[in-house]
N, C-alpha and C positions, 0 to 999 in steps of 0.2 A: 860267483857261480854263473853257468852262461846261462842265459833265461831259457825258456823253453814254453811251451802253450803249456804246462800244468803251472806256471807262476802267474799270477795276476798280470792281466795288459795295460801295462805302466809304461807310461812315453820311452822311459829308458829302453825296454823291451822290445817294443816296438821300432825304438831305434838302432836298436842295436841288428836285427834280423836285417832292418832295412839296408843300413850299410853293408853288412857281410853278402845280402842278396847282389846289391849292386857290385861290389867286388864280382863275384863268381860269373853275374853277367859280360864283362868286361874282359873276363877271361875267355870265354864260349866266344864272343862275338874276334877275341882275336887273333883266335887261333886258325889254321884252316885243317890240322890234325883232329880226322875226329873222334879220336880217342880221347884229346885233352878235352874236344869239347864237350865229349860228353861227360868226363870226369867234373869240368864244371859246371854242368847243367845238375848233375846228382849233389854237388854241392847247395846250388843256387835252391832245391828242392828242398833240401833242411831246412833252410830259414823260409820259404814262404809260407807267412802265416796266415795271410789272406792274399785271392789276386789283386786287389788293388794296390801293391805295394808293387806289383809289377805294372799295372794298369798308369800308375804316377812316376813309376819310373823316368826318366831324363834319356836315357838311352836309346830306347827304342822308339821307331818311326810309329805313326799310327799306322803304317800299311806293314807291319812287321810280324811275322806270323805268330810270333808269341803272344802280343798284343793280341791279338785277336783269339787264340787261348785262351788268355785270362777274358778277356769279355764275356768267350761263352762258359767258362766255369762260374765266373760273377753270374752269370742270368741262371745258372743250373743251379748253384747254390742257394740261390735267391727264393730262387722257384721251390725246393725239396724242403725248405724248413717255413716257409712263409704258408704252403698248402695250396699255393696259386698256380699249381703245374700247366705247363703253358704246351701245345702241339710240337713237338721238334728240340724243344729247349735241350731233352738225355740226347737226341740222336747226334747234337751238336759236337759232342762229347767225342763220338767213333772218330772226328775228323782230327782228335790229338797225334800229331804225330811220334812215332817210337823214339821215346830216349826224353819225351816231353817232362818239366819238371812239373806239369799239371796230373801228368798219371797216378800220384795218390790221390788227388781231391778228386778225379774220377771216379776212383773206386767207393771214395766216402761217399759221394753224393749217390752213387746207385745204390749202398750198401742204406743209407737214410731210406732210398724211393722205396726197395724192396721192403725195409721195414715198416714205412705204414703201409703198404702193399700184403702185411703178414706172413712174407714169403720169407721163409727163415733161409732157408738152405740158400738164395740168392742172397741175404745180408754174410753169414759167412761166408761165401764163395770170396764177394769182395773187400770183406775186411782184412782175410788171409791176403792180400797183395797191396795193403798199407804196409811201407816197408818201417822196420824200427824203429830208426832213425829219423823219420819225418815226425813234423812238427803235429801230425796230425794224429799219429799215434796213440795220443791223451785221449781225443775225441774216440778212437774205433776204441777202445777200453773200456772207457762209458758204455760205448753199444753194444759190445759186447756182455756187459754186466748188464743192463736190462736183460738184454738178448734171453742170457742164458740161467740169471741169478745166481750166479755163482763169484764168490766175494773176490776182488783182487788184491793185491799188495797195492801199499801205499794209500792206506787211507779209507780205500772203499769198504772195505770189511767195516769199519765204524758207520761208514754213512747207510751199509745194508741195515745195521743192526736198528739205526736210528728209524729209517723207512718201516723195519718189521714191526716195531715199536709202535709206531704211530697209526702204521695200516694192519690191524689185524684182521686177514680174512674169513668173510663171512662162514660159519660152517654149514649152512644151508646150499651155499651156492658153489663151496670149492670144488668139489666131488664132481659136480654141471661141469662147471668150466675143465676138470681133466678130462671130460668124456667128449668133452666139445670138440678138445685140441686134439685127443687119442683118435675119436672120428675122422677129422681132418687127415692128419698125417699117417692113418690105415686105408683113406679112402672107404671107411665104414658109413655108409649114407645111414641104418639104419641108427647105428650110436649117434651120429650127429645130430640128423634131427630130432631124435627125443630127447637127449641132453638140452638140444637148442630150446626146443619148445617147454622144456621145463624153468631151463633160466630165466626166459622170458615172461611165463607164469609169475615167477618171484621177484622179478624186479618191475614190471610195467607196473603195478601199481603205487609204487613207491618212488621208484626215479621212471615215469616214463620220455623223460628225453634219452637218458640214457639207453634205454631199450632199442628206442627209433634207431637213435645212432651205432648199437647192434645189430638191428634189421639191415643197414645200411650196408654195413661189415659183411653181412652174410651174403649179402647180393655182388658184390665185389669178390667173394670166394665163387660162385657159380661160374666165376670165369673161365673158372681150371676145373670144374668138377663140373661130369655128370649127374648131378643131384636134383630131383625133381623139385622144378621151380613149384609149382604150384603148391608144394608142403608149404613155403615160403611165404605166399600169396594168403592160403590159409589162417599162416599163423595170426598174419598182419590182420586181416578181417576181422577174426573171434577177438583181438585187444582191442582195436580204435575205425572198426569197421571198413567195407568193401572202397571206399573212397579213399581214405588212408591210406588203404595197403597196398593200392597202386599208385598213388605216389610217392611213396618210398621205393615203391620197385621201379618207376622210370628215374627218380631220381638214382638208386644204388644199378643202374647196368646202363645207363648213357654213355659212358667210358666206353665199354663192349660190345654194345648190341645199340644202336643210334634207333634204326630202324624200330624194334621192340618199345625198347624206352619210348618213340614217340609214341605208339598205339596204348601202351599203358598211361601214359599221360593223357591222353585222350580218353579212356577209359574216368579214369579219375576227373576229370572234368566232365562227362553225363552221368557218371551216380552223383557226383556231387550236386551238381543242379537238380536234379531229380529228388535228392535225397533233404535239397533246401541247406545243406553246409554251411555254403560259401551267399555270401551276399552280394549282390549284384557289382560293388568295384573288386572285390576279390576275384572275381568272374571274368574280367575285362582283363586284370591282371594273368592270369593264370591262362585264359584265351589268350593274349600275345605271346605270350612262353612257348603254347603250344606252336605257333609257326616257327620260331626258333631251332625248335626240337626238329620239325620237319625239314627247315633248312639242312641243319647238320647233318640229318640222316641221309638225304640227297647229293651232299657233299662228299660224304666218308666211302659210302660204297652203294649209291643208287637204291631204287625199291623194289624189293620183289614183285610179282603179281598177288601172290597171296597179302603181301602188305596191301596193295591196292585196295583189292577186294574187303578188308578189313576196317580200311579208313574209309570208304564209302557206305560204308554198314554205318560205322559210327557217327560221321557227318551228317545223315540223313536223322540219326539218331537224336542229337546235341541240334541241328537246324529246325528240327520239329519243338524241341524244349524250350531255347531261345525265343524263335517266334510264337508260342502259344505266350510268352511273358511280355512280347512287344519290347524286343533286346533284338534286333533285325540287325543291328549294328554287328553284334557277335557272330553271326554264321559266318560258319566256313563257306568260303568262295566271295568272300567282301572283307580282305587280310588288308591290314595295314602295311605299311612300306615298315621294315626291320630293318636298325641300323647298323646292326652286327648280330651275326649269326651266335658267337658265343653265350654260352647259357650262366645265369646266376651261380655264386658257389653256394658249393652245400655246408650249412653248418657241422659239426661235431653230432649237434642232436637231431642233425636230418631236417632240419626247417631252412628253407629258401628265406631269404630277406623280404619276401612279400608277405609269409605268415610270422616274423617274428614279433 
C-alpha cells in the first residue's frame, strides 16, 4: 500500500516520498515545457511530507528558488506550531511563486496561525485550498474536526467519542461559553461581555491561570472588535486587582497596539510599586521590560503626542515612588542599554518567565 501521512513515519515512508519527490524533481528541472513542469511540480507536491526532504535534496543549488521556499516554509512551520511567531516569517510565504509545490503547506500554516488566532472563517478559507491529494490532507482533517466537531470517516468518529468520554463538559460553564462564541460571531458586545464575565466568575477561582490565559484571549479579540476595552480592564481588577489587570492587557494587545501596551505596562508597574506587589528584583525586572516595550512601540509605528503626554504623567509618577525607596537606579531617564528590542513570550497562562 503506498504510504501516506495517516501511516506511522517509518523510514520506509519516508523513503519512499523521498525517492518519488526526487523523481518528479528531476522531471520539472528538465523539461523546458511548462506544462510538463508543472505536471511535475503537482506531483513532486504529493510526496512532500515535510520541506526538508527538499531542503537535503542533492539536486538543487543553495541559490535555487525552491530551496529557498522550503526554507521559508521550514521557518513558518516552525514558527506556527512551536508558538514563537517571529515579524515576517507568514509574509515570507506571499513570495511562493504560482504552480509552487509549497502552496499547500502555505495554506496549512495560515489555516494553523488563524486558528490560534480564533479566527474561524480564515482557518476554513485555507483549509478549502489544501488539495486532496496532498500529503497534507490528514493534517487539514484534524483541523478541521477540532475546528468544527463534527466526526469524520476513518477513525475520528471513535477518537471523538473517546475525547467526549473523558472530557465531559462543565454544565455550569457550557451555556457561557455558547454566549461567548454567539457574541463574538453576532458582534453582540453586550452578550459577550456578560457571558465573559460570568465565565470568568466560575473559573478564576478554581483554575486562575486558566482564566488569565482567557483574559489574554479576550484582548487578542479586541483587535477586530469594537468592544469597550475597559469592561475588560474591569474585569481583570475585581479578580487579581488593578496591577494585574494591566498586565495582562499590555501583555494581550503588544501584537496590536505597541504604543498602548507600553503605557499599560507602565501603568502596571506604578500600582504595583505603590501597591507593594512586586519586590524590589521583580521591579528591576519588569522596569527593563518596560524599555523594550518602549523600544518596540517607537519601532512599529512612532508615538503619538497623546502617548507622550501620558508617559510623562506616568514617569513623574513611578520617578517620585522609586526615589521616595532609594531605587534611583530605576527611574526613567537612567535606562540601561537593551540588547534586543524583542519582548519575552507569553505563557498559556499569561505569566512572563520573570513571574513563573
Amino acid at each position: 500500500m503506498k504510504p501516506t501521512l495517516s501511516t506511522p513515519p517509518s523510514a520506509s515512508a519516508v523513503e519512499f516520498h523521498r525517492g518519488a519527490l526526487d523523481q518528479a524533481l528531476r522531471q520539472a528541472l528538465g523539461t523546458s515545457q511548462p506544462a510538463l513542469r508543472q505536471q511535475a511540480l503537482d506531483r513532486a507536491a504529493s510526496h512532500l511530507i515535510h520541506p526538508r526532504l527538499l531542503l537535503e535534496s542533492p539536486l538543487l543549488a543553495d541559490s535555487h528558488p525552491w530551496r529557498r521556499e522550503a526554507l521559508a516554509v521550514s521557518d513558518a512551520f516552525e514558527a506556527v506550531t512551536n508558538g514563537m511567531e517571529q515579524p515576517g516569517v507568514f509574509e515570507a510565504l506571499e513570495d511562493l511563486a504560482d504552480g509552487s509545490p509549497f502552496l499547500p503547506w502555505k495554506h496549512l500554516i495560515l489555516a494553523l496561525h488563524f486558528f490560534y488566532e480564533g479566527l474561524d472563517e480564515g482557518v476554513r478559507a485555507h483549509l478549502a485550498k489544501v488539495p486532496s491529494e496532498s500529503p497534507l490532507k490528514a493534517l487539514a482533517t484534524v483541523l478541521e474536526t477540532i475546528l468544527t466537531g463534527r466526526p469524520h470517516s476513518g477513525g475520528m468518529s471513535g477518537l471523538r467519542a473517546l475525547a467526549e468520554t473523558v472530557a465531559q463538559p462543565d454544565p455550569r460553564v457550557l451555556p457561557l461559553v455558547q454566549d461567548i462564541s454567539e457574541g463574538l460571531e453576532t458582534d453582540d458586545e453586550a452578550l459577550f461581555w456578560g457571558a465573559f464575565g460570568d465565565w470568568l466568575e466560575a473559573v478564576a477561582a478554581e483554575v486562575p491561570d486558566r482564566a488569565r490565559g482567557a483574559v489574554l484571549w479576550a484582548w487578542g479579540q479586541l483587535e477586530w472588535r469594537d468592544f469597550d476595552e475597559q469592561v475588560l480592564l474591569d474585569l481583570g481588577t475585581s479578580l487579581w486587582g488593578r496591577a494585574e489587570s494591566c498586565r495582562l492587557a499590555a501583555l494581550g494587545t503588544v501584537s496590536w497596539d505597541s504604543e498602548g501596551a507600553t503605557l499599560l505596562w507602565f501603568r502596571f508597574l506604578v500600582t504595583a510599586i505603590r501597591d507593594g506587589d512586586l519586590g524590589v528584583r521583580d521591579l528591576t525586572e519588569a522596569r527593563a521590560l518596560l524599555d523594550r516595550f518602549r523600544t518596540v512601540a517607537h519601532e512599529d509605528a512612532g508615538w503619538s503626542d497623546e502617548g507622550e503626554e501620558t508617559w510623562a504623567n506616568l514617569a513623574q509618577a513611578w520617578n517620585v515612588e522609586v526615589n521616595l525607596r532609594g531605587w534611583n537606579s530605576l527611574a526613567v531617564g537612567q535606562q540601561t542599554t537593551i540588547p534586543h528590542p524583542s519582548l519575552p513570550p507569553v505563557q498559556a497562562d499569561g505569566q512572563l518567565d520573570l513571574f513563573a
